[in-house]
C-alpha positions as CSV (number, residue, x, y, z in Angstrom):
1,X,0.0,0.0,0.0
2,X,3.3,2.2,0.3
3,X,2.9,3.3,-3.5
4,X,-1.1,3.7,-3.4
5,X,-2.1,7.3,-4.7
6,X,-4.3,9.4,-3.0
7,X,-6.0,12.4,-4.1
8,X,-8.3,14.6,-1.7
9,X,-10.5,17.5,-2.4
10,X,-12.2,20.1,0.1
11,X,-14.7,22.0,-1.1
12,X,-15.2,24.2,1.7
13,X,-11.6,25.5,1.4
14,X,-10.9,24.6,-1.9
15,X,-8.1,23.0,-1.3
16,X,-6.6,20.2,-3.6
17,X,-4.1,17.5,-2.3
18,X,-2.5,14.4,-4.0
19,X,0.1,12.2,-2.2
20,X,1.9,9.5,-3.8
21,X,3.2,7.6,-0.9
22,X,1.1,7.1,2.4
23,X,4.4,8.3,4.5
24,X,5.4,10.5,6.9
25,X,6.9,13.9,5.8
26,X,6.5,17.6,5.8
27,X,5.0,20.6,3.7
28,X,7.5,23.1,2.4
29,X,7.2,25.9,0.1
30,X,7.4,25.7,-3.8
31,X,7.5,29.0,-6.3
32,X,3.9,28.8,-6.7
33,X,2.4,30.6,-3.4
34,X,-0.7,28.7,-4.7
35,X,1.2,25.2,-4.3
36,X,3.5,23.3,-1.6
37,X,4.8,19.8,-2.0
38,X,5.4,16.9,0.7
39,X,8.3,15.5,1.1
40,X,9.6,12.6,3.1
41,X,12.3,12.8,5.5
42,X,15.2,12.3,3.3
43,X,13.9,14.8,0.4
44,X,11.8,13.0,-1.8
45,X,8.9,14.2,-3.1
46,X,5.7,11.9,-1.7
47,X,3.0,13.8,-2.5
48,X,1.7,18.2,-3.4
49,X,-1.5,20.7,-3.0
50,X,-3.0,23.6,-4.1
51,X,-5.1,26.0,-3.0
52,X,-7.7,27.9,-4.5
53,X,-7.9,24.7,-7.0
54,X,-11.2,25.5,-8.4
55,X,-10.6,29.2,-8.4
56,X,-11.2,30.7,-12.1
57,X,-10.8,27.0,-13.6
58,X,-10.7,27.8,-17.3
59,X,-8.9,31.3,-16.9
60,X,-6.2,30.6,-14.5
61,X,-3.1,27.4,-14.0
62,X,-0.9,26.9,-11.5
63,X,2.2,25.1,-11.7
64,X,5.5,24.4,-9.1
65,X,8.4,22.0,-10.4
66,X,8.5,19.4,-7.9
67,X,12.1,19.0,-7.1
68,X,13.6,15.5,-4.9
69,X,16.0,16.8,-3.1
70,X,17.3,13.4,-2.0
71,X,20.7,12.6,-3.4
């Protein structure tokens, strides 16, 4: 179940998240102030979210690159 993707949506906050590995990790910043990305302990991307997904839908994109940081 380690490599299960998950994708969650909340409509209330409009808030999008998909994580790629069920594992413990942290949020940190990306160069999209709409966007963050998860990341495991040793650097590797596990998972990202955006806010204000459904926010001007066919006017407006948001994109980070996701980096892995790990060696």
């Amino acid at each position: 179940m380690d490599k299960d993707t998950t994708v969650w949506y909340g409509r209330k906050g409009d808030y999008l998240e998909v994580l790629f590995r069920q594992k413990e990790g942290y949020f940190r910043e990306t160069e999209n102030d709409a966007a963050i990305e998860k990341v495991d302990p040793e650097g590797h991307v596990i998972g990202c979210s955006l806010l204000n997904a459904r926010q001007n839908p066919s006017e407006a994109s948001a994109s980070a690159p996701l980096r892995d940081a790990a060696p």
